[in-house]
Steps between C-alpha positions, in 0.01 A plus 500: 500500500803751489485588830764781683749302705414725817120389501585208654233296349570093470572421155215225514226797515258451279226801358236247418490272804134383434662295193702310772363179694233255481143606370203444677299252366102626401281196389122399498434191699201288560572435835713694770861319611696555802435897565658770750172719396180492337280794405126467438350834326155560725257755314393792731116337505361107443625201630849431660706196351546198684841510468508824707312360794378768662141658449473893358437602876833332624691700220319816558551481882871505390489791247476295178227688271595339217604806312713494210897493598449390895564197617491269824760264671328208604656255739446132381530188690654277197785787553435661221460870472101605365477796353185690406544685214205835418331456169263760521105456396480118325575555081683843547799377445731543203817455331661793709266379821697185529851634434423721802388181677756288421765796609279550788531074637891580420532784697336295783736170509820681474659245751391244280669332181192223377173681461181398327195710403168345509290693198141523520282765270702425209187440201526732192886585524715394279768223608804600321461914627375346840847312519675792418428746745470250758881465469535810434374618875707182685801608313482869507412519888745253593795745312734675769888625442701355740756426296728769740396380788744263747218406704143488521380345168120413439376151466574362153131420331553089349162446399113582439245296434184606334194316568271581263160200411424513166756733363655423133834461712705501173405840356542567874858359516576729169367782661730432854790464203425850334475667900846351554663724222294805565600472836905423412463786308379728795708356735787618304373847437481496908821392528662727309322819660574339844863510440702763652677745311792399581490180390319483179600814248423547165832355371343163801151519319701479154654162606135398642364527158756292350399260746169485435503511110718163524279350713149651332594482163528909420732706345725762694669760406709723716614886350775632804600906521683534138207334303244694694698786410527364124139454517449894584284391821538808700208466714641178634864680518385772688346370744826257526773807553448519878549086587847336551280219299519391159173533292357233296209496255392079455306416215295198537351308176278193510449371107146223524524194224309596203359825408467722792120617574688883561819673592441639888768748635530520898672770645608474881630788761841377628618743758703306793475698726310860480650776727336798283858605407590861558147541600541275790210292627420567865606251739208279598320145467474627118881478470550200606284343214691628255677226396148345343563805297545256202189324582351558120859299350485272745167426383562433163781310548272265753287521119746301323560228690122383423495564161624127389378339700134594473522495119514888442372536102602873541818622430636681802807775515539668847760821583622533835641871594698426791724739706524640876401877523789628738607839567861573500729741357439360153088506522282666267349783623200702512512730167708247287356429183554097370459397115327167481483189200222655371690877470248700726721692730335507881566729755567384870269646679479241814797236506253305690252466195756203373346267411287676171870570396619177515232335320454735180839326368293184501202597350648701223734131455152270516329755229845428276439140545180499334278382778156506449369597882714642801407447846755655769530450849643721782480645846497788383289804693377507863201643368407173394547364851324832667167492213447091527675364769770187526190240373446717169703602186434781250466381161510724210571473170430645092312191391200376650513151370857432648401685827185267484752212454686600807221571738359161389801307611488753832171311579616157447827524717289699780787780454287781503493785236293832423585655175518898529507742245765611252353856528723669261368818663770462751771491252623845444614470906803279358548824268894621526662852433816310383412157401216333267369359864592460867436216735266639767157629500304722727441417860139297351451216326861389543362143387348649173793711444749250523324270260486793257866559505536112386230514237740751309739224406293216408340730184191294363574161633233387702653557865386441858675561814420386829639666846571310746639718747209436781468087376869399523540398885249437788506588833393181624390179405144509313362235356771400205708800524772395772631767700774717279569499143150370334637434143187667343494492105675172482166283496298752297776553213554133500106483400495768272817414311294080497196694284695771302474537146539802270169729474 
């Protein structure tokens, strides 16, 4: 990982320890084995099941309601653990219902390794999505980075069996396969945000992707300082003067067999860590998540490694813009004026409005390429976190039908979205006395603004961007999103990327 000598960190560290050890197994069974834990999902009104064996008044006496997302501890004689699952009013329950459940049983047996779920309520959804997002929760609640820790580990999760009676257990069994690589493909997104700083830079997250295209079957490409420089990327260069760090711009390909159905360009935010630059951050809680600052290349990297594997028909080329944002004697500073790929010169109005600078190299590169549809990714404004919280993204975009795309695969991956507008009234704010733009708005709309300062470079190409500035880490652990980085986008680019074709 070309790490400094004085870091001190053990040449054995890895930057994607969720692709070490032994996987859980996830299978559908017709009978339970030997178990540590057993969850039963009990519907907030009707009868209890047996296998529960306690009546509605028992639970309620202890709290149990039988909401969606609690859940009961049950002490059972046999010496296995009982747990009572919430399913909420009998038939309510869908795809994104029982990925909450299943995170919900895993959240509950965390001292446990051998778990089985006891489905009931399951008519009318399909077996192969049903088997996704059941591993989907298990796997996604169970995540945790630990991989610095000397002491104090979790409980490893071996096994979960799904009990399910009259389930088409092999479109089941495909779906549980399909969750698996979603889920790989998140857990490496998380990984990668969860690292610190000091261990994974963008030269670190340069050797990761060569990593991951020999094992996934993707291209890489890796452009250091002098090409980036040959390239005429001075957004990306920039932004780079201040760090002691070596950029790097990676460029990802994925190639189907046979015709592709379309040509999709990702573009991902790659800032290791974020200190605003000259315009220095202030020094709280904020701060110290700044090294999931690349959170939208981290993302599309995660993209990649599913792509094979789940029979991708698209073809797939992703730019990651990756660089700290440092000050130092050598920083660009507030009045500097950069000239990017695309030759629009942009003054520096706010060296902490990076990461629009960084990524305008990349979209002006995708548009070269020919791609038929570009869909970027980046935590890019706190007024995306401030207008729709850490559960929400902004979505916006100058083509409805890849914007519908993208919400669409939102909804399926229960990685929430809102598109907002493009209003191109708010562009002359990014006017510039010396430049043809500059990179910050007015104190409104910083979302909106931000988004129009992108939608410069991409031309006529039908673009979307999504901010995930408030979705990228979570306080705590809810439902599947464990506690720190969240590796939002990975799932929902994975499913667009699975139905793209050219408009």
């Amino acid at each position: 990982m070309n790490h400094e000598p004085y870091k001190l960190i053990p040449a054995d560290f890895s930057a994607l320890p969720s692709l070490g050890g032994t996987e859980p197994e996830l299978h559908f069974v017709d009978g339970f084995g030997a178990l540590d834990a057993i969850g039963v999902l009990v519907h907030s009104e009707g009868d209890v099941p047996e296998s529960v064996g306690l009546h509605r008044e028992t639970l309620a006496s202890a709290g149990f309601d039988g909401k969606p997302g609690t859940t009961l501890q049950l002490a059972n004689a046999s010496g296995t653990l009982v747990v009572a699952v919430g399913g909420g009013k009998p038939g309510s329950l869908d795809a994104d219902s029982w990925r909450k459940a299943a995170a919900a049983l895993v959240r509950a047996t965390q001292k446990h390794s051998r778990i089985g779920f006891e489905l009931t309520d399951t008519a009318g959804l399909d077996a192969g999505r049903l088997g996704q997002v059941l591993a989907e929760g298990v796997l996604l609640a169970r995540y945790s980075y630990d991989t610095l820790k000397s002491r104090g580990k979790g409980t490893s999760l071996a096994e979960v069996q799904f009990l399910a009676p009259g389930m088409d257990t092999e479109a089941a069994s495909r779906g549980l396969d399909t969750g698996r690589i979603k889920v790989r493909a998140t857990a490496i997104a998380r990984d990668l945000c969860n690292a610190p700083p000091s261990h994974l830079t963008a030269v670190g997250l340069g050797s990761a992707a060569k990593e991951l295209g020999e094992q996934f079957g993707f291209g890489v490409e890796e452009f250091d300082k002098q090409q980036l420089i040959d390239l005429r990327c001075g957004g990306l260069l920039g932004v780079n003067a201040g760090s002691a760090q070596e950029p790097r711009m990676i460029k990802l390909s994925y190639q189907p067999d046979g015709a592709p159905t379309g040509h999709l360009g990702l573009v991902g935010k790659g800032i290791m860590y974020d200190s605003g630059g000259v315009s220095l951050k202030p020094s709280d809680p904020m701060h110290l998540l700044m090294k999931m600052d690349m959170g939208g290349a981290a993302a599309v990297l995660a993209v990649f490694t599913a792509l094979r594997d789940l029979g991708c028909q698209a073809a797939v080329t992703g730019f990651l813009m990756c660089t700290d944002n440092m000050p130092s004697g050598s920083a660009y500073k507030l009045g500097d004026v950069l000239t990017t790929r695309s030759g629009l010169t942009i003054e520096v109005k706010n060296t902490d409005a990076e990461g629009r600078l960084v990524m305008c190299d990349a979209l002006t590169l995708a548009v070269e390429d020919g791609v038929d549809g570009i869909v970027d990714i980046a935590t890019l404004t706190g007024a995306a976190l401030m207008s729709l919280g850490q559960l929400t993204a902004p979505v916006f975009g100058n083509d409805q039908r890849l914007v519908d795309l993208v919400l669409e695969s939102g909804g399926r991956a229960d990685e929430q979205l809102w598109q907002l507008p493009l209003e191109r009234a708010y562009r002359p704010q990014l006017d510039s006395d010396v430049a043809d733009i500059s990179n910050l708005g007015g104190p409104y709309a910083g979302s909106t603004t931000a988004a129009l300062f992108l939608a410069e470079f991409v031309g006529e190409t039908p673009w979307a961007h999504i901010d995930i500035a408030g979705t990228m880490q979570s306080d705590k652990d809810d439902a599947w999103r464990s506690k720190g980085a969240t590796g939002f986008g990975a799932r929902l680019l994975i499913d667009l990327a699975l139905d793209y074709s050219a408009g």
